[in-house]
DODO-735420 format. One line per field, with one value per residue: x negated, y, z negated of N, C-alpha, C in turn; residue in three letters. Coordinates in steps of 0.05 Angstrom, whole numbers. Atoms other than C-alpha are relative to their C-alpha. Last residue first. Layout:
nu = X | ...
nv = Y | ...
nw = Z | ...
cau = X | ...
cav = Y | ...
caw = Z | ...
cu = X | ...
cv = Y | ...
cw = Z | ...
residu = Ala | ...
***
This chain:
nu = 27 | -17 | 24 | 7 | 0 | -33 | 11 | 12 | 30 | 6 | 35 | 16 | 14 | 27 | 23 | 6 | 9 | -13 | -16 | -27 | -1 | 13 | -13 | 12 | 14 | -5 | 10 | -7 | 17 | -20 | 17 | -6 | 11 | 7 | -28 | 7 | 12 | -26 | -20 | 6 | 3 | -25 | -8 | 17 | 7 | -7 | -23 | -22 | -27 | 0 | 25 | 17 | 5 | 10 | 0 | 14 | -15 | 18 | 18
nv = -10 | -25 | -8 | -23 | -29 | -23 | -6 | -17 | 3 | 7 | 7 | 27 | 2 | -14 | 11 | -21 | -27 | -24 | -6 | -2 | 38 | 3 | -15 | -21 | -10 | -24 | -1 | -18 | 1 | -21 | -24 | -28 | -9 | 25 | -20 | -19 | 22 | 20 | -19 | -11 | 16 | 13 | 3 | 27 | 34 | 17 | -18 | 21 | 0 | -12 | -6 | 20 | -18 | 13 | -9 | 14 | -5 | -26 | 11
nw = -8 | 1 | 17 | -10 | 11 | -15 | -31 | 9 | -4 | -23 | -6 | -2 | 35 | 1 | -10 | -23 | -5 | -11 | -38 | -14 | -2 | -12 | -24 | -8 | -31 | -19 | -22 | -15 | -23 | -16 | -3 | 21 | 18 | 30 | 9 | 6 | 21 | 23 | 18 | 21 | 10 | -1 | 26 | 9 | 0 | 29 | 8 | 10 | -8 | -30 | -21 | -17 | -28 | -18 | -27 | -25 | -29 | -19 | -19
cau = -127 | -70 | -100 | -34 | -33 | -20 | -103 | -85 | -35 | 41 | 73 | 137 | 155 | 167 | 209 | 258 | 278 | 329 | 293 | 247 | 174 | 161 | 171 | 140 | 185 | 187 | 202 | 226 | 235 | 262 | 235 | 270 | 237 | 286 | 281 | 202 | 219 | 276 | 227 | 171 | 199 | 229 | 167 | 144 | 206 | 201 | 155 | 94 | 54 | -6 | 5 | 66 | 84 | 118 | 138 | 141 | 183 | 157 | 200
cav = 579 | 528 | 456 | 422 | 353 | 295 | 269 | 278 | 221 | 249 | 249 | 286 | 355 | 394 | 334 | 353 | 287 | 243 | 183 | 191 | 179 | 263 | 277 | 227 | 170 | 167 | 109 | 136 | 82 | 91 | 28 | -18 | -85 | -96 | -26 | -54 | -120 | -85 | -31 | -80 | -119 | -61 | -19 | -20 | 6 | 73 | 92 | 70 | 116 | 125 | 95 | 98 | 145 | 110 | 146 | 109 | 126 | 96 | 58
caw = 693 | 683 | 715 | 740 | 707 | 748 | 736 | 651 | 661 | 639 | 578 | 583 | 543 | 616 | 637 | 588 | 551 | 561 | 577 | 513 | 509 | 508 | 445 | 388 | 372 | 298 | 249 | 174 | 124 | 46 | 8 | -34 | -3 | 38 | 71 | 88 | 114 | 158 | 184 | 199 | 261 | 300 | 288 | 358 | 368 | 336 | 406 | 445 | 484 | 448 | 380 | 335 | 273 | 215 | 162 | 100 | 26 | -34 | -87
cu = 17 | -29 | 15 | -22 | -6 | 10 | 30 | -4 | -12 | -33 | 1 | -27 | -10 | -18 | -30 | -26 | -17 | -15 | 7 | 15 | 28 | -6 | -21 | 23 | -7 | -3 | 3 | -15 | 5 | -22 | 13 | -14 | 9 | -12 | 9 | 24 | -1 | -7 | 13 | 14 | -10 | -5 | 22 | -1 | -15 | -2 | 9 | 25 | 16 | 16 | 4 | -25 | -22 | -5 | -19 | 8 | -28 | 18 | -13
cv = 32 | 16 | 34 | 15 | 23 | 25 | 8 | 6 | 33 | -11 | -5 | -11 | -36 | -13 | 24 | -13 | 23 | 20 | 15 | 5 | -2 | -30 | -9 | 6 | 25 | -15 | 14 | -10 | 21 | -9 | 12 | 17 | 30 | -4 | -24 | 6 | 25 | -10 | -16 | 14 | 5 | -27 | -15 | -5 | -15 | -28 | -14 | 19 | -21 | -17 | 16 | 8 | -16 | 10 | -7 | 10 | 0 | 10 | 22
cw = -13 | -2 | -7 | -22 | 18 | -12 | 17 | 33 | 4 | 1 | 25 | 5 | 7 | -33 | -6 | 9 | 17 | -18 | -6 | 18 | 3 | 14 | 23 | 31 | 8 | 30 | 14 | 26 | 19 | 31 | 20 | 14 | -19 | -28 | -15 | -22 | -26 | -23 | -13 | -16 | -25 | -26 | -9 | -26 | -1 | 1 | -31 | -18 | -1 | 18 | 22 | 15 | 22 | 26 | 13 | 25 | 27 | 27 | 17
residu = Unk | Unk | Unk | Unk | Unk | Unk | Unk | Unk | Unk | Unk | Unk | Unk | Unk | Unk | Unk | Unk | Unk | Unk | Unk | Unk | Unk | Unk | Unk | Unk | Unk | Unk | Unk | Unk | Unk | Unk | Unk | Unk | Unk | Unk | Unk | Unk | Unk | Unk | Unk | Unk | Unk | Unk | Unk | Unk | Unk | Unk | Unk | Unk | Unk | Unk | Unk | Unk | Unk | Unk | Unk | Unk | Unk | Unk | Unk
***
């Protein structure tokens, strides 16, 4: 079967995939859902999304 990496929108995560992976790995197929860096509670706050107007401008 095929294999499927799943890479969500702007700032969603694996779980908006919660309802597709199972139909998917049923079907015979390998599944890979990401959460991009940066959407996770435990990670460094220097790799978190922030709005573009709480950015420090680097010059």
């Amino acid at each position: 079967m095929a294999t499927f990496v799943l890479v969500p929108g702007a700032w969603n995560g694996s779980w908006s995939f919660e309802a597709v992976v199972p139909l998917l790995e049923r079907a015979g197929h390998t599944v890979h859902a990401l959460t991009l860096t940066g959407l996770r509670p435990d990670d460094e706050n220097a790799t978190i999304a922030s709005p573009i107007s709480t950015r420090t401008p680097t010059t």
